[in-house]
TIKEMAR-300488 format. One record per residue (C-alpha): x, y, z. Coordinates in nm, 3 decimals, padded with zeros to 5 digits. Layout:
u->X | v->Y | w->Z .
...
REM end
This chain:
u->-06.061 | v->04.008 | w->-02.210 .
u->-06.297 | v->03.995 | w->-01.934 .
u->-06.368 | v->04.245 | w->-01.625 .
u->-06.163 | v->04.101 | w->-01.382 .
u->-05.852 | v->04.033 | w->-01.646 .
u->-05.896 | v->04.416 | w->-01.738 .
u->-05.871 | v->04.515 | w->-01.362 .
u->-05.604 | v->04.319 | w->-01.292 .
u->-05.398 | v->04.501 | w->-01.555 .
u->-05.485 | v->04.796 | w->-01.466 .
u->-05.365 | v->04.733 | w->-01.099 .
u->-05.073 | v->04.590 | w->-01.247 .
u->-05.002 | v->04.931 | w->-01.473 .
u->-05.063 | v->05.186 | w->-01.183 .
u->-04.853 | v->04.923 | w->-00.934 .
u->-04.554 | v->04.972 | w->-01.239 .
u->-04.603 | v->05.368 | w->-01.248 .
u->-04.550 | v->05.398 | w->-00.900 .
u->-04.236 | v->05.180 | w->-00.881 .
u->-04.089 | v->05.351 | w->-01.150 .
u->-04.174 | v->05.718 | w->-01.013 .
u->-04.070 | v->05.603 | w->-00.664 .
u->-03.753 | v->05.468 | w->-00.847 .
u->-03.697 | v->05.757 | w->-01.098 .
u->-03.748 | v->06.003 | w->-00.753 .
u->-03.470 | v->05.785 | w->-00.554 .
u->-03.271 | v->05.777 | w->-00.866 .
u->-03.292 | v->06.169 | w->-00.917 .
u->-03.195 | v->06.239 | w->-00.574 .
u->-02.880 | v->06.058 | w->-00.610 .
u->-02.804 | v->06.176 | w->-00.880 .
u->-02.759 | v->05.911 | w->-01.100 .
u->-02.557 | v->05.892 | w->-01.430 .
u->-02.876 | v->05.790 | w->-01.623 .
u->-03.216 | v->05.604 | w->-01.638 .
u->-03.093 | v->05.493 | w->-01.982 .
u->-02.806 | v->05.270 | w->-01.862 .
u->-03.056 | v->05.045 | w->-01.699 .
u->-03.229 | v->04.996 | w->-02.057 .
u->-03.578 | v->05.046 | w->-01.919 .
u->-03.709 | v->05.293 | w->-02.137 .
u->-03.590 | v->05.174 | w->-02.486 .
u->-03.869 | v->05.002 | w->-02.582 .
u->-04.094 | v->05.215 | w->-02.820 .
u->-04.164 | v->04.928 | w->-03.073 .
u->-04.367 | v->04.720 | w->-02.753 .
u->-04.737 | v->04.787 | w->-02.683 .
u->-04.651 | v->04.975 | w->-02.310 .
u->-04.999 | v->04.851 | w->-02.252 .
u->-04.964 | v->04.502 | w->-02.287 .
u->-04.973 | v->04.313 | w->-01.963 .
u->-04.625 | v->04.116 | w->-01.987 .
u->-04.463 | v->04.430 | w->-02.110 .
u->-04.575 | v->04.609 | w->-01.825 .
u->-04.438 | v->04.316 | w->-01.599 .
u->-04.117 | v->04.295 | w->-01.752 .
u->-04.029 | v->04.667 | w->-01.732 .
u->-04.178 | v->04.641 | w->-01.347 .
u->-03.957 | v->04.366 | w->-01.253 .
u->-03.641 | v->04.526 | w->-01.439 .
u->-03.683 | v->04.811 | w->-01.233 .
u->-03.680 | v->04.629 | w->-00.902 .
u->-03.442 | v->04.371 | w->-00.984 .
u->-03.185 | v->04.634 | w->-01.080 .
u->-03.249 | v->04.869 | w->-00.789 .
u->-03.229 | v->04.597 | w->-00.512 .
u->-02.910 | v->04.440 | w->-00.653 .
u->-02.712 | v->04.793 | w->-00.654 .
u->-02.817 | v->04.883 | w->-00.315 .
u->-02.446 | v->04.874 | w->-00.222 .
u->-02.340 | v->05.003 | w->-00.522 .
u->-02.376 | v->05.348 | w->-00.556 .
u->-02.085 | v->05.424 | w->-00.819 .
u->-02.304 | v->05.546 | w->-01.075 .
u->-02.423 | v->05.886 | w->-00.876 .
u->-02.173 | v->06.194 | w->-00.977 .
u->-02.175 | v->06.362 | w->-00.626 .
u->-02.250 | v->06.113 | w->-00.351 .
u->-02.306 | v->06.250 | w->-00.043 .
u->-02.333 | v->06.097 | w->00.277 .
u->-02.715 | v->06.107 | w->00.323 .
u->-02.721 | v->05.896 | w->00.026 .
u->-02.588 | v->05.627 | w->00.162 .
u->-02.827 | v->05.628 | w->00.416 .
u->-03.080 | v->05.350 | w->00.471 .
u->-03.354 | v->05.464 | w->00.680 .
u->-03.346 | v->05.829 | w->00.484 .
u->-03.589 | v->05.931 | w->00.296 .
u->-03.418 | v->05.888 | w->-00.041 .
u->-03.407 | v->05.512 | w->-00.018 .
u->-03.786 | v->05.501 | w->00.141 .
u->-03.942 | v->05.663 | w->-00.146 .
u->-03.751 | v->05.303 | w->-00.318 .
u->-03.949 | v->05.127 | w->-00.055 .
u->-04.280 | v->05.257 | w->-00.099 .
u->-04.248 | v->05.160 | w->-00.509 .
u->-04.137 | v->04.806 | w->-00.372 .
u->-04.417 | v->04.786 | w->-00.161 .
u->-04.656 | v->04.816 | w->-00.405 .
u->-04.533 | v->04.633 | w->-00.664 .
u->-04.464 | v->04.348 | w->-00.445 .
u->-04.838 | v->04.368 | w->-00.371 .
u->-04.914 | v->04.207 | w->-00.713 .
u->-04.975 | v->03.838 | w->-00.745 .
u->-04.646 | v->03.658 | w->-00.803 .
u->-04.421 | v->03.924 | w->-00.660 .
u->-04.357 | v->03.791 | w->-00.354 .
u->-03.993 | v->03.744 | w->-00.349 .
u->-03.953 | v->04.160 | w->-00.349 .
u->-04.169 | v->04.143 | w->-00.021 .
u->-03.917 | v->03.945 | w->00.137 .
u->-03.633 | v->04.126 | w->-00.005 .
u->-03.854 | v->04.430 | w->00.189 .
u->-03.827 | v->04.241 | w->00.485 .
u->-03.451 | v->04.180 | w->00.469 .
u->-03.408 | v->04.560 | w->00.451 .
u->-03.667 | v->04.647 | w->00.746 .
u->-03.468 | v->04.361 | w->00.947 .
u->-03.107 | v->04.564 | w->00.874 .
u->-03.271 | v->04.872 | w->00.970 .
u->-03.384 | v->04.699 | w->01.328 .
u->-03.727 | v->04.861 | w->01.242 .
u->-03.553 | v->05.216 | w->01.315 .
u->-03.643 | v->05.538 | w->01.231 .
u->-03.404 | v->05.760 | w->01.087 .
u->-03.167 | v->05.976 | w->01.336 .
u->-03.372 | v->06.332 | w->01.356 .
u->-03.651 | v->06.286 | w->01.565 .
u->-03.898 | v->06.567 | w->01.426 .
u->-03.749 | v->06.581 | w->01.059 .
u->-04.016 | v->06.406 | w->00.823 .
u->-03.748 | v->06.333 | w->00.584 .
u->-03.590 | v->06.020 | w->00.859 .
u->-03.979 | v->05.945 | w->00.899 .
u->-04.079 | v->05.809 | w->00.536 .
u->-03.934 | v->05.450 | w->00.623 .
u->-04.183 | v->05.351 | w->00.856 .
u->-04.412 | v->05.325 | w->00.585 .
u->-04.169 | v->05.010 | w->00.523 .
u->-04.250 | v->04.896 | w->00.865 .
u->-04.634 | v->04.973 | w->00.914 .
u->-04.675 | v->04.752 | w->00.621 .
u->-04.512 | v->04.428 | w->00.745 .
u->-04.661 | v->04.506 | w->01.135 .
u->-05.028 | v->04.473 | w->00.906 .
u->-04.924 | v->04.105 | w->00.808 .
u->-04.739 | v->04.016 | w->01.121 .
u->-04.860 | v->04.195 | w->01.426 .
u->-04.548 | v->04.212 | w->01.551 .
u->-04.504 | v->04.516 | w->01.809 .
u->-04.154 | v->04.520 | w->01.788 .
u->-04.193 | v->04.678 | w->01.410 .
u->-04.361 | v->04.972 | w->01.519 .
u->-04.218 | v->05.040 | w->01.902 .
u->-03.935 | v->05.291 | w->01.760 .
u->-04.262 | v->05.473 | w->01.543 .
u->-04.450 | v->05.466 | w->01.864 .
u->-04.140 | v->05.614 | w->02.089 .
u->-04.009 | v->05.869 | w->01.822 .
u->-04.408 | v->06.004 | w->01.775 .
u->-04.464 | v->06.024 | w->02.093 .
u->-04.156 | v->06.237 | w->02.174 .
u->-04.282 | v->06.468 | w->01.873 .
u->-04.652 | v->06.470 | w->02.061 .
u->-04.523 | v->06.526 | w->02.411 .
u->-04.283 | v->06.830 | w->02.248 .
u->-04.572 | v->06.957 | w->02.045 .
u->-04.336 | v->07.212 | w->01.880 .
u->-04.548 | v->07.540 | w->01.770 .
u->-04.333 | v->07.731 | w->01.610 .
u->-04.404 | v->07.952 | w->01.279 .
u->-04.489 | v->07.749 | w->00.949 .
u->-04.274 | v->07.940 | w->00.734 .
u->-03.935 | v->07.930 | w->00.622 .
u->-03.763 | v->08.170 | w->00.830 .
u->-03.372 | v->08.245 | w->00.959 .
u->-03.097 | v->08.063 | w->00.872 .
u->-03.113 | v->07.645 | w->00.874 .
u->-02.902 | v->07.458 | w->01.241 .
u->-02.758 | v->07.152 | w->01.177 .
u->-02.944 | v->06.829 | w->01.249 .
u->-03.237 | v->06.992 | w->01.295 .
u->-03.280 | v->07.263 | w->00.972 .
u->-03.518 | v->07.540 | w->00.926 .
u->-03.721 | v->07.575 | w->01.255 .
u->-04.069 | v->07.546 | w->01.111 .
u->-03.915 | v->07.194 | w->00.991 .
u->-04.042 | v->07.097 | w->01.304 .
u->-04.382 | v->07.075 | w->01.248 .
u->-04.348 | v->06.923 | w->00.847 .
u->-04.393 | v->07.265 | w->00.690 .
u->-04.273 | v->07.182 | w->00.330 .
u->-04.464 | v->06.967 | w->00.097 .
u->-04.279 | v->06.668 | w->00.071 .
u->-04.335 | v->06.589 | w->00.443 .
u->-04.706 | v->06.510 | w->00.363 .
u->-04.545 | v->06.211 | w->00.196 .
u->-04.335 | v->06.116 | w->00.470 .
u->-04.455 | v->06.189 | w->00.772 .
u->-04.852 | v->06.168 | w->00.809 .
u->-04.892 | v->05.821 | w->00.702 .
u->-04.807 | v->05.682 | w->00.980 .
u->-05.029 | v->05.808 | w->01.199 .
u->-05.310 | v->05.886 | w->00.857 .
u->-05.240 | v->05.446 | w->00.817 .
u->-05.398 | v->05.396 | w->01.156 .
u->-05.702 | v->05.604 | w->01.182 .
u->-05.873 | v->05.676 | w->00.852 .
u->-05.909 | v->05.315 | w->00.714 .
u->-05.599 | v->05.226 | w->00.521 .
u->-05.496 | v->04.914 | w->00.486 .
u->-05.192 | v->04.963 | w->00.639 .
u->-05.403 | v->05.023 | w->00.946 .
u->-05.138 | v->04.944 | w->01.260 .
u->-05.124 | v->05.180 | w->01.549 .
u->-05.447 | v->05.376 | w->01.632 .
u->-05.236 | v->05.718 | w->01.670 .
u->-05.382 | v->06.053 | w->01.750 .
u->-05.181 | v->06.401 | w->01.749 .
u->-05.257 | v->06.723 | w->01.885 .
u->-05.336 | v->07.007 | w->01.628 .
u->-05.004 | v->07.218 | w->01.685 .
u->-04.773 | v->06.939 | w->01.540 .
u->-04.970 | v->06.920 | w->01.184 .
u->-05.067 | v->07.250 | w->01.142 .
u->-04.907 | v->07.201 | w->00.755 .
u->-05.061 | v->06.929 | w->00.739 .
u->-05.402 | v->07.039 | w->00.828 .
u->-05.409 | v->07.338 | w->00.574 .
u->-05.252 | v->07.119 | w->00.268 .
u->-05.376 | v->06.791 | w->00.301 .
u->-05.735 | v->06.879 | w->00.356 .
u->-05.976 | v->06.641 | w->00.518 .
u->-05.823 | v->06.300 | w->00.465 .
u->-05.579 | v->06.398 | w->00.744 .
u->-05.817 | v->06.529 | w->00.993 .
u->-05.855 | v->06.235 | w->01.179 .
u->-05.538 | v->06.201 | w->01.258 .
u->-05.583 | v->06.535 | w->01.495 .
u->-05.681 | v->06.487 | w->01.866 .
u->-05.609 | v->06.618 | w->02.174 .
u->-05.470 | v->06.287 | w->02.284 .
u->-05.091 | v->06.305 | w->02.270 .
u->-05.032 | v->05.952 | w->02.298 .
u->-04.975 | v->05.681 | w->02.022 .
u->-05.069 | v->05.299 | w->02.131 .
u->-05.029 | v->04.981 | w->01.970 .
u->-05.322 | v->04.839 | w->01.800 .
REM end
């Protein structure tokens, strides 16, 4: 096999890993009955390695997820949230899609993406400051890179700019006793781990040369203090005393 076949299934396998995580963490959260009754995972006589394998298994994964979108029978305790479309449960979905719609030939799960960002209106979920309704404009920042569209970002660039303007600088750790619709108080600023996923890429996107490089946001260094001490220097760009996002 030559170089470039070898690097193409290589992007292929990691594009595959990360649907399937981003799947298996959606799927965990909603509790689902079982990764087995999809099938996807019963095949130890097949080379994992082997290019159409890793397609197949890719594509089973996607194909099954987007068609029960609306049908959520198989979770044991199905809460409200998990319904949800611009929550964070259904975004880490999204990101998986994302990439592996990013492989040659894929395209129809792009446009399914698209569908789903459309439904959404290009919203943000309801909490302004909670990270956990800020993982689906991931969804959005990548379609505003193709399309330039401003209308796919304005609700990112309103809802940040709130967050900026209220530059909340209260303690990082988890302290008292949670308020509804809002949480712990330090959730304010992003102070547990998983908001590094869902947060910061927006703004990280536009200002330290990813590709899904859209709106050249800065943020002043109260409202990422967590993000500061565990994301090291990748997300130090991001921080500015500019409080104000603008379209690129």
């Amino acid at each position: 096999m030559n170089c470039a076949g070898e690097e193409m299934n290589a992007i292929r396998l990691h594009g595959c890993r990360l649907l399937v995580v981003s799947c298996v963490v959606a799927a965990s959260a909603l509790s689902a009955a079982t990764v087995s009754d999809v099938g996807l995972l019963s095949q130890g006589t097949t080379d994992s390695f082997d290019p159409a394998t890793i397609e197949a298994i890719g594509d089973k994964v996607a194909d099954w997820q987007l068609a029960n979108l609306d049908d959520l029978s198989y979770i044991r305790n199905l809460r409200d949230e998990d319904t949800y479309r611009r929550g964070w449960q259904h975004a880490a979905l999204y990101v998986g899609l994302m990439n592996w719609a990013a492989l040659p030939g894929n395209e129809k799960y792009d446009r399914a993406l698209r569908e789903i960002s459309e439904d959404n209106q290009w919203q943000l979920g309801r909490r302004l400051f909670h990270g956990d309704d800020h993982a689906v404009g991931q969804l959005y920042l990548h379609f505003y890179e193709q399309e330039k569209d401003s209308g796919m970002v304005a609700h990112i660039i309103q809802q940040f700019n709130q967050i900026l303007v209220a530059n909340p600088g209260d303690t990082l750790e988890f302290l008292g006793d949670p308020s509804p619709g809002v949480g712990w108080v330090c959730q304010l600023r992003w102070c547990w781990c998983d908001a590094l996923f869902m947060s910061p890429p927006d703004l990280d996107a536009a200002v330290a040369g990813d590709r899904r490089r859209a709106i050249p946001g800065v943020c002043r260094q109260g409202i990422l203090g967590n993000a500061r001490l565990s994301a090291g220097p990748r997300i130090q760009p991001v921080l500015s005393r500019q409080p104000v996002l603008h379209e690129a």
